[in-house]
Phi, psi and omega in degrees: 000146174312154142075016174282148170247099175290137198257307190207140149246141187229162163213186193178129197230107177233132148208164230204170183199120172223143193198161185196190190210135159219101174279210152183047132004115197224175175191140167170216173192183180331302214255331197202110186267089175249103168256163196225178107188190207221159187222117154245151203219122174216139166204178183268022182287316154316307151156142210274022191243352191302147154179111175113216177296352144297325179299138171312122162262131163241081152357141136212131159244159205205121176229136127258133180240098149319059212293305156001282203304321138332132177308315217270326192319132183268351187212052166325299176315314179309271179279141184256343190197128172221125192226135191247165174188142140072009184189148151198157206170143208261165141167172189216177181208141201244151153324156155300175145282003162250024155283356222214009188245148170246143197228177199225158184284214271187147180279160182141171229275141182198127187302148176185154195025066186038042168214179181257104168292194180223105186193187187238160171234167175266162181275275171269142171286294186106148191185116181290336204263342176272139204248189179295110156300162189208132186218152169229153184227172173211138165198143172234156177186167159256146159245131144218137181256124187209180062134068183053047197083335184308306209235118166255131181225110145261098202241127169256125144249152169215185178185127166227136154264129199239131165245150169033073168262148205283113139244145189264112200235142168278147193283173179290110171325334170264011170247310173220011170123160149340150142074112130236142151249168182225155177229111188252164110302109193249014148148221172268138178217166213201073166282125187260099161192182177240143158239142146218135169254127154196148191266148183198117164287089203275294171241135161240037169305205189257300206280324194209114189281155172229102170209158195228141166219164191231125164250158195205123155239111167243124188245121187237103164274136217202123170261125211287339188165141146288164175281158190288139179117339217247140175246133185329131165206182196251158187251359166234184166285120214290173224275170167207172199278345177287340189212067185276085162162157174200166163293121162215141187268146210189112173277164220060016157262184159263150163346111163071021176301150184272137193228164182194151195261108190290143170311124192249321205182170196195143182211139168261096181281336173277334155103005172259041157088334181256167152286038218297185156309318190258035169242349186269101148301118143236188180298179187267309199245149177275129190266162136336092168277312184156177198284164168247351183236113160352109151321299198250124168245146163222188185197113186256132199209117164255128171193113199247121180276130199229131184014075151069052183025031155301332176225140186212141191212117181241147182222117168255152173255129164227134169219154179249153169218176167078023181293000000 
């Protein structure tokens, strides 16, 4: 356009290289499944000399059983199908590749020596040092299928362990500015829990079917220890009586835990009826309030069907708990 002014021109250029090997190998029958496999995974996340049977490997083995199916099974009548099953397996997750970089925001305006310039700040620090985090898991379950089909029960445990899990945590304001971030391994984390779903056809009749199903999950993440060098810290800002509370990471809590400086006490000194601030005592150190990602979640679902589902009315329920 006439008379336009180019202010900045920016580009921006990535490339990254990922490469692997994947078998699987199964075996099995009607009643009894056993599969394996293996991952080998390269990137330059991983280091640029790897290659061929050097490259990381991730392991899985898988057992399913058909118990049902057996002669010896007691409650044939009952169960139209009972499947027990399983799993433990390996993986991993790589950094970005603009983790490991220190990059700046877009030019533009920003005070310094009491004026407003035209410059850059920095974004990311950037960490040269950072690898790949690596987790293994084990789950276990049931399937059943009973009372002709009608009632489905699926209840799954698992437990995953994580080494060197990856997070983008912020630096000390006082060292390089507001908003600067790092991206670490900041140790070991341990996720725990149970799921079950069931299903229930309450009517399948010809003009109009019913069926509801119910989920229940409780899920608890701990972070188990930091990496050597790291010390707790927090990932928002820690509490003051104007935000008395923050996200801070801490082993033997959980993830993203709320931490906050407890109320010791409280007096109306002035006698107007009102509490103010500077009248609410609190502690010196900020204590453990609760988690910030829900234990327990459920999901409740209904849904009745009309001449072969042509018209359908669904109604969900959701609630969380354990915050």
């Amino acid at each position: 356009l006439q008379g336009s002014t180019i202010v900045f021109l920016r580009r921006a250029e990535t490339s990254d290289a990922t490469f692997g090997w994947y078998v699987e190998p199964s075996v099995g029958n009607s009643r009894l499944n056993f599969s394996t496999g293996l991952r080998l995974d390269g990137s330059r996340s991983y280091g640029a000399n790897l290659k061929g049977l050097s490259l990381p490997k991730f392991p899985k083995l898988g057992f399913s059983y058909l118990v049902s199916d057996e002669p010896f099974f007691p409650f044939k009548n009952l169960f139209q199908s009972f499947r027990v099953r399983v799993a433990y397996g390996k993986a991993s997750r790589q950094p970005r590749l603009k983790d490991r970089l220190r990059l700046y925001t877009s030019p533009g305006p920003i005070f310094a020596d009491s004026l407003f310039r035209t410059g850059v700040t920095l974004l990311t620090l950037g960490n040269t040092e950072i690898r790949p985090e690596r987790s293994s898991e084990f789950e276990g379950g049931v399937d059943a299928d009973l009372l002709d089909n009608r009632l489905t029960v699926t209840l799954t445990g698992y437990r995953k362990t994580t080494n060197g899990a990856l997070l983008t945590i912020p630096v000390a304001p006082s060292i390089y500015g507001s908003g600067v971030t790092i991206t670490e391994n900041i140790g070991t984390t341990r996720n725990t829990g149970l799921e079950l779903m069931v299903g229930a056809q309450l009517v399948r009749s010809g003009p109009v079917t019913w069926g509801t199903q119910l989920q229940l999950s409780r899920n608890r993440n701990l972070l188990v220890k930091l990496a050597t060098g790291l010390d707790p810290f927090y990932i928002s800002p820690a509490g003051n009586l104007l935000s008395p509370g923050g996200v801070r990471i801490v082993p033997g809590y959980p993830l993203f835990g709320r931490w906050s400086r407890p109320i010791l006490g409280y007096a109306d000194a002035n006698g107007n009826g009102v509490i103010e601030r500077q009248e609410v005592q609190l502690g010196d150190s900020a204590v453990y309030v609760g988690a910030s990602i829900p234990n327990y979640e459920t999901d409740f679902s209904s849904t009745v069907a009309f001449w072969h589902g042509a018209v359908s009315v669904t109604v969900n329920l959701s609630y969380q708990n354990g915050l």
